[in-house]
Residue, then its C-alpha position, 0 to 999 in steps of 0.5 A: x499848128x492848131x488842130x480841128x477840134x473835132x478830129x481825132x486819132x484812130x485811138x480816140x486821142x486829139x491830134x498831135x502835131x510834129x514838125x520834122x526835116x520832111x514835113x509836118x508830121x499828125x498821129x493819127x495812125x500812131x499808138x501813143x506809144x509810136x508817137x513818143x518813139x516818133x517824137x523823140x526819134x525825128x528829134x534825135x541826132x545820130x552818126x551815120x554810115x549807110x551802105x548800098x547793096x542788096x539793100x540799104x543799110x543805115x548803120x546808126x551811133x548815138x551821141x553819148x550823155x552823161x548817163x550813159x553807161x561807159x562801155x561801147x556807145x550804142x549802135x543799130x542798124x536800120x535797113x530798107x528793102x526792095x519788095x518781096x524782100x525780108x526788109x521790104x518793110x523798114x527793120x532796125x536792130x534795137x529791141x523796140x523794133x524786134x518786140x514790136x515789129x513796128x517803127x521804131x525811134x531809129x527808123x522813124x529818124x532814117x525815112x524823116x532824113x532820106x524821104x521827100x513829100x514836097x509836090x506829092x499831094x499826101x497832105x492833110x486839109x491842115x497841111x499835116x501828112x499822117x505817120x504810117x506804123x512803119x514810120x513813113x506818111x507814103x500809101x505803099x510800103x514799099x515807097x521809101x525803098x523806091x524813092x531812096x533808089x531814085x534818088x540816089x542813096x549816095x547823093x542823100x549821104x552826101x547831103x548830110x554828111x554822113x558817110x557812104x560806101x557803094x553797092x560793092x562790099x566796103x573794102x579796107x583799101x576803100x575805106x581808106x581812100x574815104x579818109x583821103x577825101x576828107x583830108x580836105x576842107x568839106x568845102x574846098x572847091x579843090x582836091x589835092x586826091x582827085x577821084x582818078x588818083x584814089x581809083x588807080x594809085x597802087x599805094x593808096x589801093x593797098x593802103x591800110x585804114x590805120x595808116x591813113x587815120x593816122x595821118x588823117x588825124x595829123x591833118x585835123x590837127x593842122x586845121x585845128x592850129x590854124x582856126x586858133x591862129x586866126x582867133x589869136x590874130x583877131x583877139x590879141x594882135x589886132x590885125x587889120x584884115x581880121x574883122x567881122x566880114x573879112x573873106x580870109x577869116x570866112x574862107x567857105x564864105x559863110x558871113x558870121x562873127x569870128x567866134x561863131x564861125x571858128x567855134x563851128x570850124x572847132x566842131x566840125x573838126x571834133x564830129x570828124x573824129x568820132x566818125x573815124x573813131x566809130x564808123x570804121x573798122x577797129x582803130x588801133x590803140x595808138x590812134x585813139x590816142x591820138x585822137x584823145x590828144x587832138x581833142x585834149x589840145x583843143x579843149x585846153x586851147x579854149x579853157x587857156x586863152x578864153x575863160x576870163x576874156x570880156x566880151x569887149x575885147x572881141x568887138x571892133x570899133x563900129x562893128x554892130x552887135x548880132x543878136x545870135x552872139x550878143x553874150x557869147x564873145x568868147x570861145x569859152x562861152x559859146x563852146x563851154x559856158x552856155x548850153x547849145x541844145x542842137x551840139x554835144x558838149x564840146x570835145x568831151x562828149x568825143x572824149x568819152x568814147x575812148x576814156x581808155x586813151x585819156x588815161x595819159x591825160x588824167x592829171x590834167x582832166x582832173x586839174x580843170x574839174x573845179x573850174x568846169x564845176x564854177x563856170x561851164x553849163x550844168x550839162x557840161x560840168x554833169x558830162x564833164x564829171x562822167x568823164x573824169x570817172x570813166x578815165x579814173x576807172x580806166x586807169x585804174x584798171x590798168x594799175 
């Protein structure tokens, strides 16, 4: 969006311009300095759980890069207010935010997610809103809390998938009744746990979160297994149902090639497991275990059948060419070769928050490291080396 020439910020600086979830967002009122933490935070991608009581917490985990250092991901907690409050005004936890008492990065990201402007008249000439230093375009300080109430906090976790725990204190046999109602397809439109069964079974009232992981991950698994099944059937045997708009391959009814919809179901599955590994209370050893496994089948699934298949192989007779895939006909290439900006590397960047668990799976994370280096985007190959040396590190630790 192209800016008046004769307009500038507060500091004396031209206009900059972002686009965000929310809206377009001008630096007028920014510091250089908040614009760059405004830009890369509306830029960011984090896992969520966010609570409801007194006030509303956002308890943030950032996706690990290969420079990140190999100890507990970073975690902070963005919190939000009623009025007269201590966090009336927008808080985080990181040390931007406690050295400046000023939006940070974390909170612009939060109010960009949870807040709507659309139909308030808050717009610019050039239809642009102007970011406040407290990380919101509203003209009270207090309209981010207030909106959030009105809405409904958790509709808007719901939204974006982040996971949500009511106004009362987020018990363990809470927790683990949430786990139960992801044992589903997110986009069943049945459930075999309906929400009067979670609310007066005894047995999953006192249930434990590490009991219910365990079987949670079983469940993963299972519809891991099954979305590779359904990419053997349509590579390898030809069968005549599975082509490229078929309901059965595209239960949730989304109308994409088979390996863009599988690759999404793989993902999917993966972001599962960091949000159980990370936003729960601590998961016992032989889970991670389990998890590191999980990821490990996948990852080995996708190097096994589909490093050296054409691309030909995968196109029926007919069946027209979509440009979001034209050179991604495998799995390999789309998970793995080419580099996605909008996705973490796939299974190894989950893998990397639990390099202790892999310790098992040394032999054969080094096996592969060669033809990661030969094949797989630079970003993977340099991610892929930060895991082999956590693991490395992790079993040496142990001998």
């Amino acid at each position: 969006m192209a800016s008046p020439p004769s307009r500038r910020s507060r500091q004396g600086s031209p206009i900059k311009y972002l686009v965000g979830r929310a809206a377009t967002y001008n630096s007028e009122y920014l510091t250089r300095e908040q614009w760059s933490w405004a830009r890369n935070g509306i830029e960011s991608d984090y896992l969520v759980n966010c609570e409801e009581g007194d006030h509303f917490t956002f308890n943030l985990v950032a996706p690990l890069h290969p420079d990140d250092p190999r100890l507990e991901p970073p975690r902070v907690t963005v919190s939000i207010g009623p009025e007269d409050s201590r966090f009336e005004y927008p808080s985080c936890t990181c040390i931007d935010f406690q050295e400046t008492k000023q939006a940070c990065r974390h909170i612009f990201w939060v109010l960009d997610n949870t807040l709507s402007y659309r139909g308030l008249g808050l717009e610019n000439v050039d239809g642009s809103l102007s970011l406040r230093r407290d990380g919101h375009c509203f003209r009270s300080h207090n309209d981010p809390y207030r909106q959030i109430k009105s809405v409904g906090l958790g509709r808007i976790a719901d939204r974006h998938s982040w996971i949500f725990s009511g106004p009362n204190q987020w018990s363990v046999a809470a927790q683990a009744q949430d786990i139960i109602r992801h044992f589903d397809h997110p986009t069943s439109s049945s459930s075999l746990y309906s929400d009067e069964y979670l609310s007066n079974s005894p047995s999953i009232s006192e249930a434990s979160v590490d009991n219910c992981t365990k079987t949670y991950f079983k469940d993963l698994e299972r519809r891991a297994d099954n979305a590779f099944k359904r990419w053997i059937n349509y590579t390898k045997r030809g069968h005549p149902r599975l082509d490229y708009r078929d309901d059965d391959t595209h239960p949730n009814g989304y109308k994409a090639p088979n390996v863009v919809w599988i690759a999404g179901e793989l993902r999917e599955i993966i972001y599962q497991i960091e949000v159980t590994l990370y936003q729960r209370v601590p998961i016992s050893e032989d889970n991670q275990r389990r998890a590191f496994k999980l990821l490990m089948q996948m990852f080995e699934a996708v190097m096994d059948m589909d490093i050296n298949t054409t691309e030909l192989r995968y196109r029926p007779g007919g069946i027209p060419v979509y440009e979001e895939t034209e050179m991604e006909g495998n799995l390999y290439t789309r998970l793995i070769r080419h580099y996605s900006r909008g996705n973490k590397n796939f299974a190894i960047s989950a893998m990397r928050r639990i390099p202790n668990a892999g310790v098992g799976s040394l032999d054969k994370l080094l096996g592969y490291r060669q033809t990661i280096q030969d094949t797989a985007s630079r970003e993977y190959a340099e991610e892929y080396d930060a895991l082999c040396r956590e693991v490395q590190d992790a079993a040496g630790y142990r001998r």
